[in-house]
Structures are given as structure tokens and as C-alpha cells.
C-alpha positions as CSV (number, residue, x, y, z in Angstrom):
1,X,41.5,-6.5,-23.1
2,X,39.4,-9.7,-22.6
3,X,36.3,-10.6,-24.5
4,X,35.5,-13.3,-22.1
5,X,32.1,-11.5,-21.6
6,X,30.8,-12.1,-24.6
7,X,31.5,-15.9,-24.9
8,X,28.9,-17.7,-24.6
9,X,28.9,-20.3,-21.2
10,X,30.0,-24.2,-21.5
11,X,26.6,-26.2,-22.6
12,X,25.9,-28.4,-19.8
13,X,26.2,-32.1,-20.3
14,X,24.0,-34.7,-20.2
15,X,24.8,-35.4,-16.2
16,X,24.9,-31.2,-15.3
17,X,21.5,-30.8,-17.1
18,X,19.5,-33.5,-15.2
19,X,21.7,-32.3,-12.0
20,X,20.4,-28.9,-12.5
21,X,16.7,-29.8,-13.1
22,X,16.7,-32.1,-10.4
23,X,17.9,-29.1,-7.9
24,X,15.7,-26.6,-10.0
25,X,12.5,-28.7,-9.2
26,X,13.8,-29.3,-5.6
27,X,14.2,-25.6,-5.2
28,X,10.1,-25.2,-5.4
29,X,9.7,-25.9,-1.4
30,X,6.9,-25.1,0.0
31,X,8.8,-21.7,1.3
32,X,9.7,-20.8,-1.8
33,X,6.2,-21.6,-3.2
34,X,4.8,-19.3,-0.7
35,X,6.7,-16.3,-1.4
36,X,5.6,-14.7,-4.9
37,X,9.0,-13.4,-6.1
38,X,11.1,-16.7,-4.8
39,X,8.6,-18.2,-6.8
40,X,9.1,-16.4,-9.9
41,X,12.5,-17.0,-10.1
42,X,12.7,-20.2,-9.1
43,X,10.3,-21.5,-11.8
44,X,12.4,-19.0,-14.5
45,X,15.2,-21.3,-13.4
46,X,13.1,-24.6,-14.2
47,X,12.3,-23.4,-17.3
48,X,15.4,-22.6,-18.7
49,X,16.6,-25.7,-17.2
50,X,13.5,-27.4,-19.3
51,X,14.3,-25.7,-22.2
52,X,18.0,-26.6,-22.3
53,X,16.1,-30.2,-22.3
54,X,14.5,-29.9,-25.3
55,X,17.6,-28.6,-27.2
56,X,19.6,-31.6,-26.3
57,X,16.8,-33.8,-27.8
58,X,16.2,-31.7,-31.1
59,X,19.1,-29.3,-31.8
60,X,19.2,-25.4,-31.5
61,X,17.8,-25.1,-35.2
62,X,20.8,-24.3,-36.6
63,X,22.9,-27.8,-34.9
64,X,21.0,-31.1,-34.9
65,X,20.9,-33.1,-31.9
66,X,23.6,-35.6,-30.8
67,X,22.9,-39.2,-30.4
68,X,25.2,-39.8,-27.4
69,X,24.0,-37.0,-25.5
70,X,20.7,-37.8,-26.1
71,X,21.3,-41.4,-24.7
72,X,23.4,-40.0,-22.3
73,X,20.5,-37.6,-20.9
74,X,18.0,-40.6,-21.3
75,X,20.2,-42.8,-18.9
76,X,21.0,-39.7,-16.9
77,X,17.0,-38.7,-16.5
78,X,16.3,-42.4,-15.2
79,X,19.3,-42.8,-13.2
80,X,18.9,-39.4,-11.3
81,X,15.5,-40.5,-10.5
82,X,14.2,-37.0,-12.2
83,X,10.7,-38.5,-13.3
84,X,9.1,-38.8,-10.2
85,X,10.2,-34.9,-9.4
86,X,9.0,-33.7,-12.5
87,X,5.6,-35.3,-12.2
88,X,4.8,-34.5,-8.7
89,X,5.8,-30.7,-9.6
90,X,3.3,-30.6,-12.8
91,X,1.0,-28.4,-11.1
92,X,3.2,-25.8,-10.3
93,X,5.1,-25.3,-12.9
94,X,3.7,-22.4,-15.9
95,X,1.4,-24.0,-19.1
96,X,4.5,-23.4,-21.2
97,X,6.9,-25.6,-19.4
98,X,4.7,-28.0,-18.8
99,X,3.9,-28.2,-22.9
100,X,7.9,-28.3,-23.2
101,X,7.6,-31.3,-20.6
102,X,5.3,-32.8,-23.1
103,X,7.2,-32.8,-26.5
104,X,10.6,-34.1,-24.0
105,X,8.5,-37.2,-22.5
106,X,7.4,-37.9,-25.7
107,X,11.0,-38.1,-27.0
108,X,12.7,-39.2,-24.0
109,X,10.0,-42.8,-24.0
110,X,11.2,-43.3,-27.4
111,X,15.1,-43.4,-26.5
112,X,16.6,-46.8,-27.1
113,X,19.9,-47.1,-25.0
114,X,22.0,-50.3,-26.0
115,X,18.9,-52.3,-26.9
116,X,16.9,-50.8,-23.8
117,X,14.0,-48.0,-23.9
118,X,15.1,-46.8,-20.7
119,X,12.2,-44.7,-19.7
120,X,9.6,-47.4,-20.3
121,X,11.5,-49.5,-18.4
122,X,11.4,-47.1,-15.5
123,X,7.9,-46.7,-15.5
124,X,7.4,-50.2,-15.9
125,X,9.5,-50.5,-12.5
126,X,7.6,-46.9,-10.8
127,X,4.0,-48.3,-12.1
128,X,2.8,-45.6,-9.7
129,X,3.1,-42.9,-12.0
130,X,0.6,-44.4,-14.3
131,X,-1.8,-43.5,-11.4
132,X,-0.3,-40.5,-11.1
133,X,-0.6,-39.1,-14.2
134,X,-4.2,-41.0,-15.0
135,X,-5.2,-39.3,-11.4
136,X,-4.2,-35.7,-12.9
137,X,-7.4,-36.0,-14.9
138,X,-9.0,-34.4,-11.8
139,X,-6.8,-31.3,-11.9
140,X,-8.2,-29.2,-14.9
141,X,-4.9,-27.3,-14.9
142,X,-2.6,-29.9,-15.8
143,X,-5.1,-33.0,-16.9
144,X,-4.5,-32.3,-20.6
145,X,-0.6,-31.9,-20.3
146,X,-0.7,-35.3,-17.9
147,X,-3.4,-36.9,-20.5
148,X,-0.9,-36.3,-23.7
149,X,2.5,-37.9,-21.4
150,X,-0.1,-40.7,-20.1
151,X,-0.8,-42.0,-24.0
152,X,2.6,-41.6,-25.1
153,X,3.1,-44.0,-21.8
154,X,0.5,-46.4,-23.0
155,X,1.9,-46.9,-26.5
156,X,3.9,-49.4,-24.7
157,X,2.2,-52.9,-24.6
158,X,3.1,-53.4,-20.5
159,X,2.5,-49.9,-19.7
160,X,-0.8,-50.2,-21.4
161,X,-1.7,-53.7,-20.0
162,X,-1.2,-52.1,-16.4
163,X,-3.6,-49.1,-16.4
164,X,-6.5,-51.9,-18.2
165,X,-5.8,-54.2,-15.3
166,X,-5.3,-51.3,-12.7
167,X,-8.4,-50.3,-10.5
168,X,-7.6,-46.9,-11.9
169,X,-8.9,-47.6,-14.9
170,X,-12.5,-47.4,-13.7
171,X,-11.5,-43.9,-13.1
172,X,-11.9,-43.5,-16.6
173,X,-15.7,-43.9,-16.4
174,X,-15.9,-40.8,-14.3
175,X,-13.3,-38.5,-16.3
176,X,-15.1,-39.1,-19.6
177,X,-18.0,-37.3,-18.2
178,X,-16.4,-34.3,-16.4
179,X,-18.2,-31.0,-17.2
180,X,-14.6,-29.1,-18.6
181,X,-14.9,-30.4,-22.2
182,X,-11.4,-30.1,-23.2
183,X,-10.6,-32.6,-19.8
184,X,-13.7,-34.9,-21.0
185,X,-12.8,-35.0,-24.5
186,X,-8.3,-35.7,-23.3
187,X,-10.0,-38.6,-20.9
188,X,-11.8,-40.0,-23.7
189,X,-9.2,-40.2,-26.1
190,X,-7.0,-42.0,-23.8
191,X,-9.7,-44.4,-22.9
192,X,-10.3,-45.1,-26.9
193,X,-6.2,-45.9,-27.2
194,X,-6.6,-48.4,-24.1
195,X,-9.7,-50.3,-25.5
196,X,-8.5,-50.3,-29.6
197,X,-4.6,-50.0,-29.8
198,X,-3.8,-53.1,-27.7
199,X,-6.2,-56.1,-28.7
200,X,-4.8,-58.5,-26.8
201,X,-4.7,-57.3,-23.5
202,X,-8.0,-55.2,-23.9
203,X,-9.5,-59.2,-24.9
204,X,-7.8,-60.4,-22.0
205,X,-9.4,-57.7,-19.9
206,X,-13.0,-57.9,-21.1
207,X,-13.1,-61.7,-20.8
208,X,-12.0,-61.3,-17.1
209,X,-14.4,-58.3,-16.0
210,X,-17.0,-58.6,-18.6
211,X,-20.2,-57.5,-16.3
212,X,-18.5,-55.0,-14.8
213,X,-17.0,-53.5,-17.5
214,X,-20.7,-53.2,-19.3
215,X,-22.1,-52.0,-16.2
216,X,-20.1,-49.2,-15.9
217,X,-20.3,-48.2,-20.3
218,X,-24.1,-48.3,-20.1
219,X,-24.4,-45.6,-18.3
220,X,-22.1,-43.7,-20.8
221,X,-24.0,-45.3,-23.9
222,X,-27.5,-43.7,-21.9
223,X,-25.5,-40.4,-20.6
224,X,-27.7,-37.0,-20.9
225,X,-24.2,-35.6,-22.7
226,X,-24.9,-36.1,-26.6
227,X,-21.0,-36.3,-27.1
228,X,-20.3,-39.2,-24.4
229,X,-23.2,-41.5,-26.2
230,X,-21.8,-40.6,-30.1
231,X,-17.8,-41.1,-29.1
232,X,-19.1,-44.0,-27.1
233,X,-21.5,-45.3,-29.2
234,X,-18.3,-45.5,-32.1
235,X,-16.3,-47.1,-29.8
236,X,-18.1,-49.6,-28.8
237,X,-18.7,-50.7,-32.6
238,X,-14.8,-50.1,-32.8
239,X,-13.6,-53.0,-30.0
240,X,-16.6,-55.4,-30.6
241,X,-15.9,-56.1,-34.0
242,X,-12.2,-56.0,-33.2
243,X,-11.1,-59.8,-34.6
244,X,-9.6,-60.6,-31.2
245,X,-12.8,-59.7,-29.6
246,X,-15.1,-62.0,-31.2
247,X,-15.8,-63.9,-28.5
248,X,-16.8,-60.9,-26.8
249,X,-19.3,-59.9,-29.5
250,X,-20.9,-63.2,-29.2
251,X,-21.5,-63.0,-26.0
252,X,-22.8,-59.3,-26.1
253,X,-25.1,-59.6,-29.0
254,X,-26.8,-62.9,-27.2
255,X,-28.1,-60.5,-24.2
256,X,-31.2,-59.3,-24.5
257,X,-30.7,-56.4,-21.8
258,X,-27.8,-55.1,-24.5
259,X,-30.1,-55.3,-27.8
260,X,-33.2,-53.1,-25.7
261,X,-30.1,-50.7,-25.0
262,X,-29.9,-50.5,-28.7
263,X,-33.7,-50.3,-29.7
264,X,-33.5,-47.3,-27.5
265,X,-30.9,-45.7,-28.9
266,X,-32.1,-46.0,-32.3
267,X,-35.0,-44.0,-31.4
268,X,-32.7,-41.1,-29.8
269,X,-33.6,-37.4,-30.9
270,X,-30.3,-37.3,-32.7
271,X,-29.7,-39.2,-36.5
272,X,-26.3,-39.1,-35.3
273,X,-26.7,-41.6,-32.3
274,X,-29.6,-43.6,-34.4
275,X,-27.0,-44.5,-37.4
276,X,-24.5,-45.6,-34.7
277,X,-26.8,-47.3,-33.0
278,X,-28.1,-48.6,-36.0
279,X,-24.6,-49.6,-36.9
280,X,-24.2,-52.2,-33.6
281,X,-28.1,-52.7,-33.7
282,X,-27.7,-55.0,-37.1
283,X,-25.5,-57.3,-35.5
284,X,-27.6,-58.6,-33.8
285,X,-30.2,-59.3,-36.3
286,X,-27.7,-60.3,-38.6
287,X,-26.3,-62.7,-36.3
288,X,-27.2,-66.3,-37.6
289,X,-26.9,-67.8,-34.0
290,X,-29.4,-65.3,-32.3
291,X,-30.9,-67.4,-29.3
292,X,-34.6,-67.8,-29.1
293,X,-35.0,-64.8,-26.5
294,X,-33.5,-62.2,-29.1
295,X,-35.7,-63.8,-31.6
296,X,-38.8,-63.0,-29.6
297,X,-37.9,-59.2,-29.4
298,X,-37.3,-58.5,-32.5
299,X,-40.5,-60.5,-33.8
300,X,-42.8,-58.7,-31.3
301,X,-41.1,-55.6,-31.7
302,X,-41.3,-55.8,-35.4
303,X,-43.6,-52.9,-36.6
304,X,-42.2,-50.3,-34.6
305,X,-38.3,-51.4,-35.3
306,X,-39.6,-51.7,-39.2
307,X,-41.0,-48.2,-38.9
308,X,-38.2,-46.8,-37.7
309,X,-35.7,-48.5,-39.7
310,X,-37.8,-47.3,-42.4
311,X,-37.1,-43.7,-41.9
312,X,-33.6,-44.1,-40.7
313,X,-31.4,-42.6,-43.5
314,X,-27.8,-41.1,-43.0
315,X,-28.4,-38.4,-45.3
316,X,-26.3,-38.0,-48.4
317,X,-23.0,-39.5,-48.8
318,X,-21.2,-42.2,-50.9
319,X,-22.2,-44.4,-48.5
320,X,-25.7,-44.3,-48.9
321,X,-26.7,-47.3,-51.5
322,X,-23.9,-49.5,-48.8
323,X,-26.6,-48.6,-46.1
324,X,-29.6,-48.8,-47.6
325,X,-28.4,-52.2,-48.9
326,X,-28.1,-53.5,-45.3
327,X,-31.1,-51.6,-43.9
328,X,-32.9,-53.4,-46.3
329,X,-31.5,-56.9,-45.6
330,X,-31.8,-56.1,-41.6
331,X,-35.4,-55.3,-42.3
332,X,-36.2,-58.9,-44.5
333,X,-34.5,-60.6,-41.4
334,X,-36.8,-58.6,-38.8
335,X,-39.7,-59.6,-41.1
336,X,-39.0,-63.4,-41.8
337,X,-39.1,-63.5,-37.6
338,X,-41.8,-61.8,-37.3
339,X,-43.7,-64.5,-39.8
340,X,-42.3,-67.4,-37.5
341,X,-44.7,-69.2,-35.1
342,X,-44.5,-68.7,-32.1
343,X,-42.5,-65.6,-32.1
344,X,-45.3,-63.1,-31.5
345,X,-47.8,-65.2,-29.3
């Protein structure tokens, strides 16, 4: 009597697995897609296909993962050209696969095959998926799944630098206010990794498209959504006093139009957005360069921006004698102006 039923089946290798996913996703025609049941099964086989995946990058749970299969599978992923098929079939496959997908991009980016990451260097070489999955920010269903494999992407310095320079990137400006909060909140935290986590390139950026760039984050800095101006608001303070970006401090703390933006928003409704404002507001003052123009404002402006400053307070904390301390020294400034002649004429 055989007991062949019971044994389990060969584990696919490296080459079968990406062989099978590849014909798994191929399998989701638009005839299949159409008919419920071929449907059904067809994205069952994806998934276990998917799954099978994940096991060869981090072991069963009771057998770790091998090395050389792993960097067998990595080579094998790029070398099949499986990316671009898993991408473009994101938004049919179920929520489950796709957060499998995920936790496998994740790993799969970080594979270093004799010396090479070989899946950065495919996307640096398909720099059209960076628009693709930046893009997917306009698909509810899958923009958070496409959101998490986009800034795993961008934690490589050239994948990064492309989406800053890319005219998608203005996209960004859009997606941060979408009304599905989850989407708003994924776009924003992608858009915070471009501008903080890569210095050089986000300086390079904002000395090239200054004006436009400023355009565009005014209108999140004076958005009717309370979240966009607080995360924006941060994040501004965050990259301008970012070392590499002092030049670009300089240059925005010398413009009157950006200081009014602030005076503004340090009378806003919430004591959230006035401390934050507050926060970028005494740079200005502070700054021991301020051209004549700034001067003027704040010297003419003087009582009210003492009256306010006066009853800004960001409640209790360990950080309250630190802030009172520089309240105080932003309001001497504000009032030595204010005593100069002709400041207030």
C-alpha cells in the first residue's frame, strides 16, 4: 500500500514560484475577471502563489528562511519581469494579498545579491512605477497598500530623488487633501519622508523650484482642514531648519508675503496651529539679518502681535519655562523695533 497521498508536494523553487505567480497574475484576463467563479479561483491561486512568497523570505515558523533562495527568488522576481505584473494587478487582487504583497516588497528591496540590491536597481531602470504606485493614491482601495510599497521605494536615495524631481510629485499637493482620511493621512506621510529623510536632494529641489514649490504649500498651510495646516505647519518647521536647508530658510524668512502667512496663523482658532505657528513665526524675529521691510511689519504690527503673543501659552508641559523664555525674548525684539524711528511712521 502507498502513502504517497499523504506526502506533502515538492516546495517550489525560487524559479517555479516566480514562474507560477507570473502565470497566476496572467491568468486574471479580462475574461476571467468577468466571470465571478473564474475569478474566485483564479485569485485563490494568486494567493497561495503569494503566500508561498512570503514563506521563502521568512520561514514556515518552525524552518527559517534560506539565504540562497531568498537571493535566488530576488534575482528570479527581477529577472521574470514579475514587478510590473504585480503592480498593474493591485486592484484586483483581495486586501489580504495585497498586505502580503506589502511585507514581500518590503523584504524583497532590501535583498542584496553579490553586492547588488537588485530590486532597487530595477526600479531605478522601470522609474515608471514610481508613478504608478504614487498615481494609486487616487484609488482608495489600494492607495494605502501602494503608499506603504511607495516609501519603502523611496528609502533609496535615487528612488527618492526621482519622485522630488518627477512632475508627479506635485501630485502630492492634491492627495494630502483628499476627503478619505486614511488616503490623506498615507499621502502625507510619504510626502514628510520625501521632504525630511533625504536632505540633499530635497535642498537641491527647493533651490531649483523654490516659488513653485511655496505656491503650491500655502494653500496647505491656509487649507479649511485643521489636520493639513498642524501636519503641515510641523513640517514646514521640520525641513526649514533642516542644516542643509539654510539657505532656504534665509531666503524664506526675508519675504514678507511668508511672515503675514504666519501673523495669520498665529491668530487661528486652534492653540494647536498658533504654537506651531508661533514656532516658525520667531524666526523671523529672531533673525539678526531681517531686511528693512520685515522690520516695518513687525514694528507697525507691534501691539496686536504683543497682545497675542501675550496670551499664547502651550498649556502645561515640561516645556513651558523653554517657551516662555523665548516668547519673552521674541516679544523684547518686537518691542525694541517698535521703539526705532522710522519703523512706525
Amino acid at each position: 500500500m502507498s502513502f504517497s497521498f499523504f506526502r506533502q508536494s515538492r516546495p517550489k523553487t525560487p524559479q517555479e514560484l516566480v514562474k507560477a505567480i507570473k502565470d497566476s497574475l496572467m491568468a486574471l484576463d479580462s475574461q476571467t475577471v468577468a466571470e465571478v467563479r473564474a475569478l474566485e479561483k483564479a485569485l485563490e491561486e494568486v494567493e497561495k502563489n503569494i503566500v508561498a512568497m512570503r514563506v521563502m523570505l521568512t520561514g514556515d515558523g518552525e524552518v527559517g528562511p534560506s539565504a540562497d533562495q531568498i537571493s535566488q527568488l530576488t534575482l528570479e522576481i527581477c529577472n521574470q519581469d514579475a514587478i510590473p505584473l504585480i503592480f498593474d494587478n493591485l486592484p484586483i487582487l483581495g486586501w489580504e494579498t495585497r498586505k502580503i504583497l506589502v511585507q514581500c516588497w518590503s523584504l524583497l528591496l532590501k535583498q542584496k545579491v553579490d553586492s547588488v540590491f537588485c530590486c532597487a536597481q530595477y526600479m531605478e531602470n522601470h522609474l515608471e512605477l514610481l508613478d504608478f504606485l504614487l498615481a494609486c493614491y487616487d484609488n482608495k482601495e489600494i492607495a494605502v497598500h501602494c503608499g506603504n510599497m511607495l516609501r519603502e521605494c523611496i528609502k533609496v536615495p535615487t528612488l527618492a530623488k526621482y519622485i522630488i524631481d518627477s512632475p508627479s510629485f506635485e501630485l502630492f499637493f492634491k492627495f494630502v487633501e483628499l476627503p478619505n482620511f486614511d488616503v490623506s493621512s498615507d499621502a502625507f506621510a510619504t510626502f514628510k519622508d520625501l521632504l525630511t529623510k533625504h536632505p540633499p536632494a530635497v535642498s537641491e529641489f527647493l533651490t531649483a523650484h523654490y516659488n513653485e514649490f511655496f505656491e503650491h504649500y500655502e494653500k496647505l498651510l491656509m487649507s479649511a482642514n485643521y489636520v493639513t495646516r498642524r501636519q503641515s505647519l510641523k513640517l514646514l518647521s521640520e525641513f526649514l531648519l533642516e542644516s542643509r536647508n539654510s539657505h532656504i530658510m534665509k531666503r524664506y524668512i526675508a519675504e514678507t508675503h511668508h511672515l503675514k502667512l504666519m501673523m495669520i496663523l498665529l491668530k487661528d482658532s486652534s492653540k494647536n496651529i498658533q504654537i506651531l505657528a508661533f514656532d516658525i513665526f520667531k524666526i523671523f524675529v529672531a533673525n539678526p539679518n531681517k531686511p528693512q521691510d520685515i522690520k516695518v511689519i513687525l514694528a507697525k504690527n507691534h501691539e496686536k502681535l504683543l497682545a497675542l503673543l501675550q496670551n499664547l501659552s502651550p498649556g502645561k508641559g515640561d516645556e513651558d519655562d523653554e517657551f516662555e523664555e523665548e516668547k519673552e525674548m521674541i516679544m523684547k525684539e518686537i518691542q525694541r523695533l517698535a521703539r526705532l524711528p522710522n519703523l512706525t511712521s
